[in-house]
C-alpha positions as CSV (number, residue, x, y, z in Angstrom):
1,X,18.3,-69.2,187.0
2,X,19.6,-73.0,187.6
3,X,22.1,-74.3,184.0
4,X,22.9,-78.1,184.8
5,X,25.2,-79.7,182.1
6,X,27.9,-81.8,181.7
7,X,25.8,-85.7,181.0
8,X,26.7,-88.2,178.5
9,X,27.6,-91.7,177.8
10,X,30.4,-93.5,180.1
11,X,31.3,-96.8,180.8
12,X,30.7,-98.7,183.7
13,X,32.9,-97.9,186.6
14,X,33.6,-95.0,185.0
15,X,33.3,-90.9,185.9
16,X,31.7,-88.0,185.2
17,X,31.0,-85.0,186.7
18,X,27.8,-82.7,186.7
19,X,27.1,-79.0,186.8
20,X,24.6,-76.7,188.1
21,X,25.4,-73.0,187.8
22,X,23.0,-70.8,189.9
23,X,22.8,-67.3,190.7
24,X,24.2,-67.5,194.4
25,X,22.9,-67.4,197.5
26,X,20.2,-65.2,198.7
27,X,17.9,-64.6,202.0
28,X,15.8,-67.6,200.1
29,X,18.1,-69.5,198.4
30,X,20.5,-72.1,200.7
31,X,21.0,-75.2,199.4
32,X,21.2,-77.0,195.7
33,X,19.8,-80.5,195.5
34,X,20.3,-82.9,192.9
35,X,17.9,-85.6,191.8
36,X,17.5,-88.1,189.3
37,X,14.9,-89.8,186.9
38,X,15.3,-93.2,184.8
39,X,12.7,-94.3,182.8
40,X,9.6,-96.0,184.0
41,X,11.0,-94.9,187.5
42,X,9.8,-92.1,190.4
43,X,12.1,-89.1,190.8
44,X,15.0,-89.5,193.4
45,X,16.7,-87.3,195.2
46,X,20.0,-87.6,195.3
47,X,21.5,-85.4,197.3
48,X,22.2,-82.0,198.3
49,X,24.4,-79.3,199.4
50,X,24.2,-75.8,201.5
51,X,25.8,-73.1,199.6
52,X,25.5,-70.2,202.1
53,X,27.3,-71.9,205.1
54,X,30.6,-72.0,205.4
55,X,31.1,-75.5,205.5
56,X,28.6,-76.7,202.7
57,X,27.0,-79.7,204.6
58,X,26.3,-82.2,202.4
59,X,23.8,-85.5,202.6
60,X,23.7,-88.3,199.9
61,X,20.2,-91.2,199.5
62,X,21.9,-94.0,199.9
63,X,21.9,-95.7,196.7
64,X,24.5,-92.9,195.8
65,X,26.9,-92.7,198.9
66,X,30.4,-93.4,198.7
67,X,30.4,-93.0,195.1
68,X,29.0,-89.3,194.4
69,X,30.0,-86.6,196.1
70,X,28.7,-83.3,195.7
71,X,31.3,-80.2,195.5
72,X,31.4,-76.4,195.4
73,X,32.9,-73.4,193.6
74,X,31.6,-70.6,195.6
75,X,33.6,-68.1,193.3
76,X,32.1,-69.3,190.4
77,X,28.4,-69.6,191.7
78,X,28.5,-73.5,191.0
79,X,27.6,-76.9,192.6
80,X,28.9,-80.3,190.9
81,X,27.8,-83.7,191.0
82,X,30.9,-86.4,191.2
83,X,29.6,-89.5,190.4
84,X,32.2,-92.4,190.4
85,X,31.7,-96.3,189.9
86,X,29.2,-95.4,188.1
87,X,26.6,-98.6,186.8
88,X,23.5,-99.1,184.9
89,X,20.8,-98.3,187.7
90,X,22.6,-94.8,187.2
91,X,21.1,-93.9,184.2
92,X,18.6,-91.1,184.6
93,X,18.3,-87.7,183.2
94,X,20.0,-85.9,186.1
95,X,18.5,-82.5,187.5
96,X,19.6,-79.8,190.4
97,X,17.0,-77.5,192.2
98,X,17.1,-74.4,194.2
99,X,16.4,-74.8,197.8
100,X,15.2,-72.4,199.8
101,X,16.2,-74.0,203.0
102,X,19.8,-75.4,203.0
103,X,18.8,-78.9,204.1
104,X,16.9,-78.9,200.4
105,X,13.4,-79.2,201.8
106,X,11.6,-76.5,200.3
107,X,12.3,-76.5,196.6
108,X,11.9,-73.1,194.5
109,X,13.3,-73.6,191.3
110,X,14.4,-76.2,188.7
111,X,17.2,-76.2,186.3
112,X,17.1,-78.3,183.0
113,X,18.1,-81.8,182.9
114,X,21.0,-83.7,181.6
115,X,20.8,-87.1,180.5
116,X,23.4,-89.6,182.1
117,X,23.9,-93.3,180.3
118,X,26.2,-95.9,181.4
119,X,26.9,-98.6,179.0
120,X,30.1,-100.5,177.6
């Protein structure tokens, strides 16, 4: 079971940060992904994050790198979504998904979204 939470409304340049609790990795079950969906606009992927390795490899779509990052709390069976610098084109309701592969290929599962707006 995938719980993401966490949206709301900040200002531009501003911060918030995402979560998506999940049940912990399993035999079919490596990698969380997070995607994005504004109105009127296709689904993106945003990126995503291997939560059985040890070193939680990580990849971003580039509209997003260098200002999200994508962090883990292994004890607590949760993946986060950083987003910094955050603008307008950012405002989407904001999803994660279970992968079963941990380059997020194969998706099994969704969570329910969270709406993110930017706006001064």
């Amino acid at each position: 079971q995938l719980q993401a939470s966490g949206g709301g409304l900040v200002q531009p340049g501003g911060s918030l940060r995402l979560s998506c609790v999940h049940s912990g990795p399993t035999l079919d079950f490596n990698g969380i992904a997070w995607f994005r969906q504004a109105p009127g606009k296709e689904r993106e992927r945003v990126g995503c994050i291997a939560i059985s390795s040890s070193d939680g490899r990580t990849s971003y779509a580039d509209s997003v790198k260098g200002r999200f990052t994508i962090p883990r709390d292994n004890a607590k069976n949760t993946v986060y979504l950083q987003m910094n610098s955050l603008k307008p084109d950012d405002i989407a309701v904001y999803y994660c998904a279970a992968a079963i592969d941990s380059q997020c290929r194969v998706l099994k599962r969704w969570g329910q979204g969270t709406q993110v707006t930017v706006s001064s």
